[in-house]
DSSP file (Angstrom, degrees, kcal/mol; ACC not computed):
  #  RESIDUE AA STRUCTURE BP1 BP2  ACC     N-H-->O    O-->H-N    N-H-->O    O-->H-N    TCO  KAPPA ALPHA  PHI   PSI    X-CA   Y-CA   Z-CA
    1    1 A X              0   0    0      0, 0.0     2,-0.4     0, 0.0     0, 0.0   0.000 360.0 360.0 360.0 119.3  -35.0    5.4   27.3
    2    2 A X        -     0   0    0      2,-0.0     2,-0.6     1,-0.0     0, 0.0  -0.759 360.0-159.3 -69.4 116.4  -31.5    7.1   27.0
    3    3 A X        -     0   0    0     -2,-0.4     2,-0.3     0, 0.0    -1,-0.0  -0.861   8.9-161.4-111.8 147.6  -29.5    5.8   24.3
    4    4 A X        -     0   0    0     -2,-0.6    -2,-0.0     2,-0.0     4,-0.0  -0.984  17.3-108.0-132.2 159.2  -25.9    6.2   24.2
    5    5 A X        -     0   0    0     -2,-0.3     3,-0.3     1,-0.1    -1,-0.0   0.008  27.2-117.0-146.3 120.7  -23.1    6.1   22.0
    6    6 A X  S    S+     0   0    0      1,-0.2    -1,-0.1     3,-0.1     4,-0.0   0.925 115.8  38.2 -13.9 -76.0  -20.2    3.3   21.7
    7    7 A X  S >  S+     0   0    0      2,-0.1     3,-3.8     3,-0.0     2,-0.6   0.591  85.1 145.6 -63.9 -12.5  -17.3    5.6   22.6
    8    8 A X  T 3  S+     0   0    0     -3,-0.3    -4,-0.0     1,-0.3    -1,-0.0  -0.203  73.3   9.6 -70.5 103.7  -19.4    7.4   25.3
    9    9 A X  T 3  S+     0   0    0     -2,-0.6     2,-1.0     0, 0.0    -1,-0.3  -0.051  98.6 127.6 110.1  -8.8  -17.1    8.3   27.9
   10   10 A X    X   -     0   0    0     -3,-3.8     3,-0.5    -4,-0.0     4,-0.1  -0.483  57.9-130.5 -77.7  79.7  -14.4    7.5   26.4
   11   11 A X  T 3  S-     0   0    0     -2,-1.0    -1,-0.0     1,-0.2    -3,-0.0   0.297  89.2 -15.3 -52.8 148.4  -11.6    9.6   26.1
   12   12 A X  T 3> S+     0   0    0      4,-0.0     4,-1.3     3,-0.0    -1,-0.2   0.662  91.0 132.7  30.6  44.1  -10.1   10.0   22.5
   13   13 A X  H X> S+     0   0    0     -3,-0.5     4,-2.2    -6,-0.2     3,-1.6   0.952  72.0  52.0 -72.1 -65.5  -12.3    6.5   21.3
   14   14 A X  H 3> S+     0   0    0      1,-0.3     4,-3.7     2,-0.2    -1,-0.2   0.860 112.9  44.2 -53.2 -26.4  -13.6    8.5   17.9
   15   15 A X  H 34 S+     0   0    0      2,-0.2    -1,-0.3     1,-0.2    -2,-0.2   0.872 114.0  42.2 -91.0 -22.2  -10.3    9.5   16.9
   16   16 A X  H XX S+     0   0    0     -3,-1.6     3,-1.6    -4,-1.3     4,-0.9   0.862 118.7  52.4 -60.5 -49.0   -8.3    6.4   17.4
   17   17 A X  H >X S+     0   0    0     -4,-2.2     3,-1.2     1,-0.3     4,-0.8   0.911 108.3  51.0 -64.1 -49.8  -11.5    4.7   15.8
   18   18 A X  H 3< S+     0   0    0     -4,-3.7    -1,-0.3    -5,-0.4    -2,-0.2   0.583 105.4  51.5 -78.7   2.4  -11.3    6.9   13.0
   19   19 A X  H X4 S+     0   0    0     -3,-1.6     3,-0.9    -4,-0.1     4,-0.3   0.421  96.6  78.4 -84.2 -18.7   -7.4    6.4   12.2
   20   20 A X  H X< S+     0   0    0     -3,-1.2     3,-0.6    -4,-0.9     4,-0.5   0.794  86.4  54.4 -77.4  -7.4   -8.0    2.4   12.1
   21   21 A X  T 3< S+     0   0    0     -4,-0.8    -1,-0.2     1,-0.2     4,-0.1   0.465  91.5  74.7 -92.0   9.5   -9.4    2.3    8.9
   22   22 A X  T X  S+     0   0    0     -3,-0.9     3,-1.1     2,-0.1    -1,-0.2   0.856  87.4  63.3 -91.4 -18.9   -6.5    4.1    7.5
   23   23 A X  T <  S+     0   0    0     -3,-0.6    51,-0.2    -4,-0.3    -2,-0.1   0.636 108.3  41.1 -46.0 -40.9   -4.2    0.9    7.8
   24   24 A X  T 3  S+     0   0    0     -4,-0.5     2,-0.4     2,-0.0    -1,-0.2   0.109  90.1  91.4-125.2  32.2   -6.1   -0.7    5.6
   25   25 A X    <   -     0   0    0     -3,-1.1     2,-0.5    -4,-0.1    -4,-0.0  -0.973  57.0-172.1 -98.7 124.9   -7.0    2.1    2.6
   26   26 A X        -     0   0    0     -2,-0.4    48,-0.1     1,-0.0     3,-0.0  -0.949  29.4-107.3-114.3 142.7   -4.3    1.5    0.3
   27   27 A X     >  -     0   0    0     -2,-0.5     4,-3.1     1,-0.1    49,-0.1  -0.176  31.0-125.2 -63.7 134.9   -3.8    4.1   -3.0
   28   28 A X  H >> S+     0   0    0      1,-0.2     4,-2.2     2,-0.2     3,-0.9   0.986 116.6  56.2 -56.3 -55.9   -5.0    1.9   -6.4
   29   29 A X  H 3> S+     0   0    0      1,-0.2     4,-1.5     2,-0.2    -1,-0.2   0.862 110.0  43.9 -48.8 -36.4   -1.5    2.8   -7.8
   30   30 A X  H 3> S+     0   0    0      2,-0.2     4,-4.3     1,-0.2    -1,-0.2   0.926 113.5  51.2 -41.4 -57.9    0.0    1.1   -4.6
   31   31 A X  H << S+     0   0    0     -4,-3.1    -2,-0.2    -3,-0.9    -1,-0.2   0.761 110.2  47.0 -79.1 -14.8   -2.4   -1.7   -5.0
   32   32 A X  H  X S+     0   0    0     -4,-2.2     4,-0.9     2,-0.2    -1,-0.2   0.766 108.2  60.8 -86.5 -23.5   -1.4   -2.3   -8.9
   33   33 A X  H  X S+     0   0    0     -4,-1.5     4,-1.1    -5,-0.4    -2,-0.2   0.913 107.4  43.9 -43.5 -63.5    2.1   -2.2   -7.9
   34   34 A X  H  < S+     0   0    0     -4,-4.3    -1,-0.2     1,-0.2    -2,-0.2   0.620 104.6  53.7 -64.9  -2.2    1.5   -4.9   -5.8
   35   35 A X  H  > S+     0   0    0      1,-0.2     4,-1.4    -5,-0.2    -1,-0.2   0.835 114.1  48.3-100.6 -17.1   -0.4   -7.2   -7.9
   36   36 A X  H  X S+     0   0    0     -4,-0.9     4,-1.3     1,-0.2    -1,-0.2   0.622 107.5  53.9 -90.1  -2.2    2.7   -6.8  -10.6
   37   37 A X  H  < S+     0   0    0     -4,-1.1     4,-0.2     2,-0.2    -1,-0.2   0.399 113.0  44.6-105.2 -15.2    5.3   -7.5   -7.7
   38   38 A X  H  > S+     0   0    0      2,-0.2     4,-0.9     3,-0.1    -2,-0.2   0.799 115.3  49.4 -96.4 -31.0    2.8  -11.2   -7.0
   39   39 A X  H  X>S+     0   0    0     -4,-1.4     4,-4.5     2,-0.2     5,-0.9   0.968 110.6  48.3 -76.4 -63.7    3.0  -11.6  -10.8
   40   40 A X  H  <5S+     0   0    0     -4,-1.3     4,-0.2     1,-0.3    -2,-0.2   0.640 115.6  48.9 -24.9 -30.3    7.1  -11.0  -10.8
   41   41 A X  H  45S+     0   0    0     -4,-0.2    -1,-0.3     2,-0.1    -2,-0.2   0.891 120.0  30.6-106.1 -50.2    7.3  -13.5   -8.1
   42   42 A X  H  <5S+     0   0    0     -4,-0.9    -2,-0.2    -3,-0.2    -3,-0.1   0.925 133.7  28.7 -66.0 -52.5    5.3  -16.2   -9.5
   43   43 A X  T  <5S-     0   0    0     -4,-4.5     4,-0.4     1,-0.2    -3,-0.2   0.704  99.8-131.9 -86.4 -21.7    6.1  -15.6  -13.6
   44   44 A X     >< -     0   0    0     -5,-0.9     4,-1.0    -4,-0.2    -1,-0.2  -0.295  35.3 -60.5  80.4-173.1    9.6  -14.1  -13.4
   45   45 A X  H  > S+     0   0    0      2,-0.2     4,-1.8     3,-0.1     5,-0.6   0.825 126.9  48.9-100.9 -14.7   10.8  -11.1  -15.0
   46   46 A X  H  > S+     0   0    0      2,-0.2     4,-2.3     3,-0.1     5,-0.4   0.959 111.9  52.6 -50.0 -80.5   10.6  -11.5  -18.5
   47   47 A X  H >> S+     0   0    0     -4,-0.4     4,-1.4     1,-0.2     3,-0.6   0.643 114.4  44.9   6.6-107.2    7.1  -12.7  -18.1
   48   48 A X  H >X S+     0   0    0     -4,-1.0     3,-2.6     1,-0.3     4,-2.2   0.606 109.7  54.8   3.0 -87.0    6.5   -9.4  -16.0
   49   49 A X  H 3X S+     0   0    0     -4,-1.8     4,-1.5     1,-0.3    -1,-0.3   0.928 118.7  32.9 -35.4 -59.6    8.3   -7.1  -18.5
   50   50 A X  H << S+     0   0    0     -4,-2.3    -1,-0.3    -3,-0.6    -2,-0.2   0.922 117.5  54.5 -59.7 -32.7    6.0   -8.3  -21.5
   51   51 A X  H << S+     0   0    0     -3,-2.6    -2,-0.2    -4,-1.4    -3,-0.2   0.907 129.9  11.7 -92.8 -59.5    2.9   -8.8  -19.3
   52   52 A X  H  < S-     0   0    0     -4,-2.2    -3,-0.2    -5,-0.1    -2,-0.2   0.713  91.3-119.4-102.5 -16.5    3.0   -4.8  -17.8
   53   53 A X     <  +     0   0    0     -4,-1.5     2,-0.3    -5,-0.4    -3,-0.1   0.932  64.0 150.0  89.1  20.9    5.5   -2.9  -19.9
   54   54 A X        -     0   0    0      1,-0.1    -1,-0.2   -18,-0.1     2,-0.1  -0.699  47.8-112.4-114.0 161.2    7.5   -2.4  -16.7
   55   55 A X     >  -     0   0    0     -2,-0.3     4,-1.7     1,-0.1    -1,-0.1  -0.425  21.0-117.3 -82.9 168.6   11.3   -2.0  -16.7
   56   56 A X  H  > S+     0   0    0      1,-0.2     4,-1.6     2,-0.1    -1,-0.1   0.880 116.9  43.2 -81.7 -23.3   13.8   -4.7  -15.0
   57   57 A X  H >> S+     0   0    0      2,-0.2     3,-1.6     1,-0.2     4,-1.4   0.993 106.1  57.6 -74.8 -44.7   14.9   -1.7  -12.5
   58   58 A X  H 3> S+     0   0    0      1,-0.3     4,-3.0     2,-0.2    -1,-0.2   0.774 108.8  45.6 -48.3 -49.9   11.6   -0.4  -11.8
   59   59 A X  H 3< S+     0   0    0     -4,-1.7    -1,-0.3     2,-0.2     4,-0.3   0.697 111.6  51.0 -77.9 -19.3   10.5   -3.9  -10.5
   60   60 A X  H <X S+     0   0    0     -3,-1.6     4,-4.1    -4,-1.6     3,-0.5   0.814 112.8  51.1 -46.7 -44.0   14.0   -4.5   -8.2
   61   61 A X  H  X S+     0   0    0     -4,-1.4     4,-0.8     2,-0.3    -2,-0.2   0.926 112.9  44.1 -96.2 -56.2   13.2   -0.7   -6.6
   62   62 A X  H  < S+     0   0    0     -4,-3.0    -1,-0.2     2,-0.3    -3,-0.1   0.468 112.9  50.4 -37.2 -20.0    9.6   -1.7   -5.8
   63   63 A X  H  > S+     0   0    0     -3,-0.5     4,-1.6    -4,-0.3    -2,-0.3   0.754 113.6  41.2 -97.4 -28.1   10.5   -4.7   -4.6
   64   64 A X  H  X S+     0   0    0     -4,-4.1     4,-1.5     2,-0.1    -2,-0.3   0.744 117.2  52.1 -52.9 -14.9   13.3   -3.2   -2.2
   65   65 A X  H  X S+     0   0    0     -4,-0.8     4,-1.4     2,-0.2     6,-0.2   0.685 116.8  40.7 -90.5 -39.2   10.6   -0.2   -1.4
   66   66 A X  H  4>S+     0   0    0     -5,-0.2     5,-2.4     2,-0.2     4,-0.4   0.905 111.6  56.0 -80.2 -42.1    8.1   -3.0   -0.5
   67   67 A X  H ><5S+     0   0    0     -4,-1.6     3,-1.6     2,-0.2    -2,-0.2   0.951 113.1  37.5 -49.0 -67.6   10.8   -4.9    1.2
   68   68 A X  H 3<5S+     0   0    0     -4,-1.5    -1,-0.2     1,-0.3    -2,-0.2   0.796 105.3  77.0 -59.9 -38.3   11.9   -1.8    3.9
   69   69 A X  T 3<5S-     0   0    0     -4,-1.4    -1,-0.3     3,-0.1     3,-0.2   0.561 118.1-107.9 -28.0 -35.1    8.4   -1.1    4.1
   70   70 A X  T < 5 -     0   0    0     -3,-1.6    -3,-0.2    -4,-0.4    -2,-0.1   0.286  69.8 -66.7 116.7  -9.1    7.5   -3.9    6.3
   71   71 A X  S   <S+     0   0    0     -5,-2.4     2,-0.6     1,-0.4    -1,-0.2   0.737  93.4 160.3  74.4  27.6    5.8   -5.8    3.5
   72   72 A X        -     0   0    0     -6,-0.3     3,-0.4    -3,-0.2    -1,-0.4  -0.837  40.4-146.0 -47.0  97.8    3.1   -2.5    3.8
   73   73 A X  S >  S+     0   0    0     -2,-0.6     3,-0.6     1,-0.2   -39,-0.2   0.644  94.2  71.7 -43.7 -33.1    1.3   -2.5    0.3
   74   74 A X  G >  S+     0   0    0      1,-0.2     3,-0.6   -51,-0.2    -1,-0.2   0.479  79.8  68.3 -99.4  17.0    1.3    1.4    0.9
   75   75 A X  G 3  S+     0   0    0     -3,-0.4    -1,-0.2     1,-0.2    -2,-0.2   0.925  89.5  68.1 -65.2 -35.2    5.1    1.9    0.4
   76   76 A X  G <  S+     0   0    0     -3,-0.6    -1,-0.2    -4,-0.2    -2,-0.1   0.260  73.3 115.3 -73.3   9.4    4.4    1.2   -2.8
   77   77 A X  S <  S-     0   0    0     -3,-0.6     2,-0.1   -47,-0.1   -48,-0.0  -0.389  80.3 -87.3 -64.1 170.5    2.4    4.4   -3.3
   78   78 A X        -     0   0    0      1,-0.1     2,-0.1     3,-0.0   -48,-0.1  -0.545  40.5-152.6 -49.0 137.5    4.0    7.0   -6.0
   79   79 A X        -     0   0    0     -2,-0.1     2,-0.3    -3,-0.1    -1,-0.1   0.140  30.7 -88.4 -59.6-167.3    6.5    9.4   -4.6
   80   80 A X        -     0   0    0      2,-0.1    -1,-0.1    -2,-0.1     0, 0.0  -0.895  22.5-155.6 -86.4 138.3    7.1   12.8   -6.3
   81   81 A X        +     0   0    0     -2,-0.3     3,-0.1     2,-0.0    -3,-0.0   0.411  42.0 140.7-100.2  -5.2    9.5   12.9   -8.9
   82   82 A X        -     0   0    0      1,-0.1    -2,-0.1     2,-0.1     2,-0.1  -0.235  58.8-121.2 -40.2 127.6   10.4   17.0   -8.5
   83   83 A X              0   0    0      1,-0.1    -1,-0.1     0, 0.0    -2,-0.0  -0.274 360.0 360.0 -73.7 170.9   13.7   17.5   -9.0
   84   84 A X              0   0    0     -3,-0.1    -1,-0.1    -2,-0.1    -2,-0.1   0.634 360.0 360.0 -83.6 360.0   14.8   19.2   -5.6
């Protein structure tokens, strides 16, 4: 008995297959972003401020970042902060 392989014969199946799970790994720091951007929404920003320690811009600029993003949890990853 021959067994064969999902993808077998299919050109570029493994590689597509192995880029879909990249949509939906998101960076922890991304994903703590978000959970303080669900608290902000729900608690307001004092709340927020008191609750994480976060600044009032920080949390405007992560929620525009989140916003252009598409509502994509991984916009929110860390940038680099190197000056140019």
């Amino acid at each position: 008995m021959q067994v064969q392989h999902v993808g077998y014969r299919i050109r570029g199946f493994y590689r597509v297959a192995g880029l879909g799970h990249l949509g939906e790994m998101t960076p922890k720091d991304a994903q703590h972003r978000l959970k303080i951007l669900r608290f902000f929404e729900k608690h307001g920003l004092e709340a927020t401020v008191d609750a994480f320690g976060v600044s009032r811009r920080t949390l405007y600029r992560w929620k525009k970042t989140f916003k252009e993003g598409g509502g994509n949890p991984a916009a929110l990853t860390a940038q680099s902060s190197a000056p140019n």
